[in-house]
Structures are given as C-alpha cells and as structure tokens.
C-alpha positions as CSV (number, residue, x, y, z in Angstrom):
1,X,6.1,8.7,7.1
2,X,3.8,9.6,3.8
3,X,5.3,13.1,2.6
4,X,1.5,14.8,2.1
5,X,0.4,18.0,0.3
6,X,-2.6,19.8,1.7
7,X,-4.6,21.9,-1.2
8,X,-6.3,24.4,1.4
9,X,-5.0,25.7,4.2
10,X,-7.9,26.3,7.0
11,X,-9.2,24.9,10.2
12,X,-9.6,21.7,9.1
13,X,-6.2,21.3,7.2
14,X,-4.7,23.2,10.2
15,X,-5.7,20.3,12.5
16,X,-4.5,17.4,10.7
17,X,-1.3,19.0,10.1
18,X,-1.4,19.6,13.4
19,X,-2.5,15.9,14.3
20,X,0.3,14.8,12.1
21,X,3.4,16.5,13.4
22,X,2.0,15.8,17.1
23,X,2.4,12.2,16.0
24,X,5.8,12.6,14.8
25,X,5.9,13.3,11.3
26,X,8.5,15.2,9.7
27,X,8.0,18.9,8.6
28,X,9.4,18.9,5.7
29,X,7.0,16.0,4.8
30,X,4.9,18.2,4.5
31,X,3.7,21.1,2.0
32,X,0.0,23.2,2.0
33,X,-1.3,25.2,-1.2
34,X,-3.3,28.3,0.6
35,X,-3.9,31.3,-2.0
36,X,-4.1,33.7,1.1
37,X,-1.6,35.3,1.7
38,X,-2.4,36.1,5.4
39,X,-3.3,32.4,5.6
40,X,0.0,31.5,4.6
41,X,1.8,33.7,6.9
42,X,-0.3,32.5,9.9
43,X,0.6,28.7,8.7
44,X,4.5,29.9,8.4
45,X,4.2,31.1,11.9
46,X,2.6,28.1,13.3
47,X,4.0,25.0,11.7
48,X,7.9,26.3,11.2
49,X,9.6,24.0,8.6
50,X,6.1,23.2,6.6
51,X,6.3,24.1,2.7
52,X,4.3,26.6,2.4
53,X,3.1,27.9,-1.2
54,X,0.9,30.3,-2.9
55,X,-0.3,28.2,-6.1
56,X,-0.6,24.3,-7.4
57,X,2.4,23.3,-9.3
58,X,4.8,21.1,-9.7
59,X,6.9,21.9,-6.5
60,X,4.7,21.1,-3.9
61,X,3.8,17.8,-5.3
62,X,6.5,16.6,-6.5
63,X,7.5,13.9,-4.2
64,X,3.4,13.7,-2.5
65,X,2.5,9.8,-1.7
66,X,-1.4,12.3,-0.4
67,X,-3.0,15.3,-1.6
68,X,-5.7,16.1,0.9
69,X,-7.8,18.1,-1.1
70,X,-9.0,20.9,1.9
71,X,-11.0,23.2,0.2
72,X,-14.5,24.6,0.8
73,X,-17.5,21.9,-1.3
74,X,-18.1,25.4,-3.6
75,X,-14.3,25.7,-4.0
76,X,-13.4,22.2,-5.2
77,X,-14.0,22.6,-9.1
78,X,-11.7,25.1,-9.4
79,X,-9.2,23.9,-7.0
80,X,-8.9,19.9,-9.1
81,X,-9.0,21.8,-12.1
82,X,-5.4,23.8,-11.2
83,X,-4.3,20.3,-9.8
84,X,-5.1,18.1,-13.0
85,X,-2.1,18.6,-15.3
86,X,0.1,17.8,-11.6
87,X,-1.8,15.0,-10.3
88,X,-0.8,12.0,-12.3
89,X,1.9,10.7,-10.1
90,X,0.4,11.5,-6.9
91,X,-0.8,7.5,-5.5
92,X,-4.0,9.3,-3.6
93,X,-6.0,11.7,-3.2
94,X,-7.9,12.4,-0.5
95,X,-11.1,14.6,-0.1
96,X,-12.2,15.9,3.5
97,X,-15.2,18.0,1.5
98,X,-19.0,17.3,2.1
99,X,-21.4,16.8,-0.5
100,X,-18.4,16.0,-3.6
101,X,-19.0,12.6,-5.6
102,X,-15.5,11.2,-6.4
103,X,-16.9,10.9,-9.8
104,X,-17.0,14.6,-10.2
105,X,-13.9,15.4,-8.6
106,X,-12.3,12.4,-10.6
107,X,-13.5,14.3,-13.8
108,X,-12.3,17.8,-12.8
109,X,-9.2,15.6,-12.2
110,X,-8.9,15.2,-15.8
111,X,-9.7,11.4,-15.3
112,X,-8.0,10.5,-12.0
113,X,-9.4,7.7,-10.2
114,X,-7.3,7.1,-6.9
115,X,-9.4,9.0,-4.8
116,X,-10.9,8.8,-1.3
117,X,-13.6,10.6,0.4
C-alpha cells in the first residue's frame, strides 16, 4: 500500500482516509497536516493509529509515495508554499481543489512538476 500524507484535514480528506483504511490500508501509512487543533483531536479520535501533526515538515513526509493536497482553493498558496522546501522527494502530488491550475500550484511548489488534479 502507498504510505500517503494528507495536507488538510476536513470532510473531504476525512473520507478518503476513511475510504482508504476501509479498503485495508495500514494506519500508520498514513499521516494528515491539520493546523486545528480541535481538527486534530477529532482526527486522533476517529482514525486511531493515523499520524497526526500540527505543521508541514519533514516528519510527516518523509517516507510519502502521495501528498493529497486537501486544502480549501483560497488556502492552497499558502499551504504549497510551507510544503516546497519538503516536497522534492515525494513521487506525487495530488490536488482534490477546484479552480487550481497545476501550473500555479507547480510554482508555489518551488518548481515541482509531478502533480495531479
């Protein structure tokens, strides 16, 4: 199983972590970047065994084959900009956020191309 970090921890990340771990993926497989903190507690709680961490950094993509980059369209600039000095060795990224060219993400990226939308 791909070992996948989720930037964004919401509804929409909350369902394919959900969809993955229903389908047999590994928990510790997986790791979610939420700044919330009551986001983060209420991700602890549901998905026991998921890394769960307050900022980008190394750590939680460290060993990423995905980044699904889960984060509001208005949120996104920010959010690639923090990831950009991490990114590098990460084979994909993928976006689930409406109305964000991959060439502007790719840019906040600081150049990475690998991504899909």
């Amino acid at each position: 199983m791909m070992r996948s970090t989720f930037v964004g921890g919401g509804n929409m990340a909350s369902a394919m972590i959900g969809g993955l771990l229903a389908r047999g993926a590994n928990t510790a497989d997986i790791a979610v970047v939420e700044p919330l903190a009551a986001q983060r507690e209420k991700l602890a709680a549901r998905f026991p065994g998921v890394g769960i961490h307050a900022a980008v950094g190394a750590g939680p993509l460290e060993r990423a084959d995905i980044v699904v980059l889960a984060v509001k369209p208005q949120q996104m600039q920010d959010a690639a900009r923090q990831l950009s000095p991490f990114i590098g060795a990460v084979p994909l990224v993928l976006t689930i956020a409406a109305g964000v060219r991959c060439a502007d993400l790719g840019r906040w990226l600081g150049g990475y191309a690998r991504i899909v939308r």
